[in-house]
C-alpha positions as YAML, in Angstrom:
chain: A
units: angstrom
residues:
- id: 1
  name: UNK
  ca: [-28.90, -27.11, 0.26]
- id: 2
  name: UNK
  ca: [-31.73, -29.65, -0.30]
- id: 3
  name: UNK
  ca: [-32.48, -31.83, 1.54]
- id: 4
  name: UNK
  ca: [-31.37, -35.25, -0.08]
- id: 5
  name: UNK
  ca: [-27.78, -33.32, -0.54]
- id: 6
  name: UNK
  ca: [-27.56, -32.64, 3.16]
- id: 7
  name: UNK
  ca: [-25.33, -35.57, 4.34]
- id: 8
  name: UNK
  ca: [-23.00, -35.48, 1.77]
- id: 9
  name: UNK
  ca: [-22.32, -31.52, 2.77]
- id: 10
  name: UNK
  ca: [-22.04, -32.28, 6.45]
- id: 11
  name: UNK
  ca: [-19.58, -35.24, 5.26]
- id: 12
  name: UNK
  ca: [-17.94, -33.06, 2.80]
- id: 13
  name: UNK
  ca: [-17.53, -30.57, 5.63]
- id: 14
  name: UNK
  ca: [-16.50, -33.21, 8.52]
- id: 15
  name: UNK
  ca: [-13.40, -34.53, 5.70]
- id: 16
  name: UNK
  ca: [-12.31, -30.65, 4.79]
- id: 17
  name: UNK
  ca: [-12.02, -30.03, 9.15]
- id: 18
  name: UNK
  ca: [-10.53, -33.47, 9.53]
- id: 19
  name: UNK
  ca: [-7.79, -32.73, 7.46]
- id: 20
  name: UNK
  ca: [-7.29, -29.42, 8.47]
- id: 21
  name: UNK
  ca: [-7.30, -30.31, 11.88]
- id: 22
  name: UNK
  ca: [-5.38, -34.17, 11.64]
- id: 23
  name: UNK
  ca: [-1.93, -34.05, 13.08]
- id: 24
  name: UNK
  ca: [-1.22, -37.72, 11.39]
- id: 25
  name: UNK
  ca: [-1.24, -38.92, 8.23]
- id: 26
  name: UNK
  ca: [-3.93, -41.31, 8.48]
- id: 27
  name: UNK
  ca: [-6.50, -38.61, 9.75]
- id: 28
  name: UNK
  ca: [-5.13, -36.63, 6.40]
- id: 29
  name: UNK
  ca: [-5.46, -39.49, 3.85]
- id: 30
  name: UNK
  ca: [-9.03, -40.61, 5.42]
- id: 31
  name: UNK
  ca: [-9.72, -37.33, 5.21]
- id: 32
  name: UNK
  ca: [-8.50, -37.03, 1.45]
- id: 33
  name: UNK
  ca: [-10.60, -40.36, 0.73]
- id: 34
  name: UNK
  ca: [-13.80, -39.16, 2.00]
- id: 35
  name: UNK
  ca: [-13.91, -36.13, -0.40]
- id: 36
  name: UNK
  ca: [-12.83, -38.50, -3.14]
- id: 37
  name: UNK
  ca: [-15.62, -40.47, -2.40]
- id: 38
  name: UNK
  ca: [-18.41, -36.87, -2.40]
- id: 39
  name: UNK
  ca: [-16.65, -36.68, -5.56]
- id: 40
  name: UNK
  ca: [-17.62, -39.82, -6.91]
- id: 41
  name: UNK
  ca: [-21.11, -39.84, -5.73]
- id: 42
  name: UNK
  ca: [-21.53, -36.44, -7.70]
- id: 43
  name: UNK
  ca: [-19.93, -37.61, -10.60]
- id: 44
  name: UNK
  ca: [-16.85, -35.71, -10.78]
- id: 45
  name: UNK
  ca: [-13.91, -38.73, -11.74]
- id: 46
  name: UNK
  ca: [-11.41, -35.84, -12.55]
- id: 47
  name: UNK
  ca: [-11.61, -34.22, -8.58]
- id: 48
  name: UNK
  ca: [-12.43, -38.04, -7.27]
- id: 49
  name: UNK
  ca: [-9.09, -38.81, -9.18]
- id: 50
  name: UNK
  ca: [-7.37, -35.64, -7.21]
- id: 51
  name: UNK
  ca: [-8.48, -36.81, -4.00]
- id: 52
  name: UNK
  ca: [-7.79, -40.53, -4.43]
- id: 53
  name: UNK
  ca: [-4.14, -39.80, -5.36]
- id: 54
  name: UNK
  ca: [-3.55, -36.96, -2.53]
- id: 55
  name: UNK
  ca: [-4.66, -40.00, -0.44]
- id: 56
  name: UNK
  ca: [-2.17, -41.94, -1.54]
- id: 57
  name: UNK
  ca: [0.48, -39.63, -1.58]
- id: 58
  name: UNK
  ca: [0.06, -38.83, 1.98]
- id: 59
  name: UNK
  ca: [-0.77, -42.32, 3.47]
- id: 60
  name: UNK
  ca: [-1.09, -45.21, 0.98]
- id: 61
  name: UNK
  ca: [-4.05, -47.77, 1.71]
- id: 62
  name: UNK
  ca: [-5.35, -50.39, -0.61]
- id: 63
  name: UNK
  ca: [-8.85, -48.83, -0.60]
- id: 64
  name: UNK
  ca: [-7.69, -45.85, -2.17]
- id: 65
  name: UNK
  ca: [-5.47, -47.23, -4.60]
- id: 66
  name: UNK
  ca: [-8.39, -49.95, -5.54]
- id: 67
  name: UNK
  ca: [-11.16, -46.68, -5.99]
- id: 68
  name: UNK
  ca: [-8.55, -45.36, -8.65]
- id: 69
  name: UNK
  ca: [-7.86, -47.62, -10.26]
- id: 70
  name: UNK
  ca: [-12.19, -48.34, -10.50]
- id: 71
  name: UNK
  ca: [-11.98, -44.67, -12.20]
- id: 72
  name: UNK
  ca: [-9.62, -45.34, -13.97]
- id: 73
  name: UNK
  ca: [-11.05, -48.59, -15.76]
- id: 74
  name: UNK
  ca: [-14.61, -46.77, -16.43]
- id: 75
  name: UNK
  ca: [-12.34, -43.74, -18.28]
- id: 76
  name: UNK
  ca: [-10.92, -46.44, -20.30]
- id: 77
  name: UNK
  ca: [-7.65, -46.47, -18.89]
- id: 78
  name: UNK
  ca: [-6.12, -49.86, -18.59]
- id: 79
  name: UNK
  ca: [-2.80, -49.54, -17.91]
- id: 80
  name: UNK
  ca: [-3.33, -46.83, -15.15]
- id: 81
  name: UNK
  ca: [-5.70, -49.34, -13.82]
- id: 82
  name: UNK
  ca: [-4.27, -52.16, -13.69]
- id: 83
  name: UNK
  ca: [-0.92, -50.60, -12.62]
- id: 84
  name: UNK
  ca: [-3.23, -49.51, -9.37]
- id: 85
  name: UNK
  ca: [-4.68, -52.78, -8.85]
- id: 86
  name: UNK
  ca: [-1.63, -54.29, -8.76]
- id: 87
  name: UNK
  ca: [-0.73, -52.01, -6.03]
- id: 88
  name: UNK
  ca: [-3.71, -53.26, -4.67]
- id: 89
  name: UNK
  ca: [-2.38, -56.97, -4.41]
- id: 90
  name: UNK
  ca: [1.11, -56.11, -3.06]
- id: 91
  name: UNK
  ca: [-0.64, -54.34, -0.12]
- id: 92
  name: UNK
  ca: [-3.31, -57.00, -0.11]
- id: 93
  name: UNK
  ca: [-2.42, -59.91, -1.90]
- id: 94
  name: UNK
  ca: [-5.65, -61.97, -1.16]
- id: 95
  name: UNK
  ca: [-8.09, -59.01, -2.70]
- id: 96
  name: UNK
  ca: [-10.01, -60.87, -4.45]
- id: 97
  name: UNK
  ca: [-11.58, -57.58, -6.33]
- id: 98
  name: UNK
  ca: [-8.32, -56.42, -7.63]
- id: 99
  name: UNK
  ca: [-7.59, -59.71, -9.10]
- id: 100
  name: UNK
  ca: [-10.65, -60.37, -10.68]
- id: 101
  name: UNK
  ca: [-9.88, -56.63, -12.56]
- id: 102
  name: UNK
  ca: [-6.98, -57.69, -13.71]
- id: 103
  name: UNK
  ca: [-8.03, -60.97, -15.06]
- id: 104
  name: UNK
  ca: [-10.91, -59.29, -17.04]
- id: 105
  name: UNK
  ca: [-8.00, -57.21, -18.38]
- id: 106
  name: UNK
  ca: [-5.99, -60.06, -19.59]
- id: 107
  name: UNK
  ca: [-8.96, -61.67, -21.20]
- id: 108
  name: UNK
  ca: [-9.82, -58.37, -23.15]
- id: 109
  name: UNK
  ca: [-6.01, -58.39, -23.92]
- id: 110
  name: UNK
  ca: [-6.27, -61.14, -25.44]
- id: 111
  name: UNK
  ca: [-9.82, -60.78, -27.23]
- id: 112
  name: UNK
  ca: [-8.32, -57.80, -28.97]
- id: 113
  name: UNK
  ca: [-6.09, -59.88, -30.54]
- id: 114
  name: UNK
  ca: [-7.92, -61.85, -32.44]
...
């Protein structure tokens, strides 16, 4: 392991033995977040994209939903983006992040029609 990879093993490792060992779902979907985030930082959308959504599945939180639907803007997927950010505002509706995404998609909506 070198040495700049080092934390994100021991937090890879720490998220893999919280989940095994959570007895709640928050524990489980934290857990499921954190190695959607190692994901991320090592570039892998398609895994941070597994993660993200086992998050949800297990314990929905607005931070998850908001880091898909980040992925899926950069892979060029609108409508799977916006339809998480707008998950994002019924669980949060002042977060201000999620709106601003889906404002910049209505202005490119509407750019692309001209």
């Amino acid at each position: 392991v070198q040495t700049c990879a080092l934390p994100i093993y021991i937090y890879f490792n720490k998220c893999i033995e919280s989940y095994g060992a959570a007895s709640d779902e928050t524990t489980r979907a934290n857990a499921c977040n954190g190695v959607g985030n190692i994901m991320l930082i090592k570039g892998d959308q398609g895994l941070a994209v597994e993660y993200f959504e086992k998050s949800i599945e297990v314990s929905e939180t607005e931070r998850a939903q908001f880091k898909l639907g980040v992925i899926y803007e950069q892979l060029d997927d609108i409508d799977k983006a916006a339809a998480c950010f707008k998950r994002v505002l019924v669980l949060n509706p002042t977060h201000g992040k999620a709106r601003e995404y889906l404002n910049d998609f209505k202005i490119r909506s509407a750019l692309a029609g001209f």
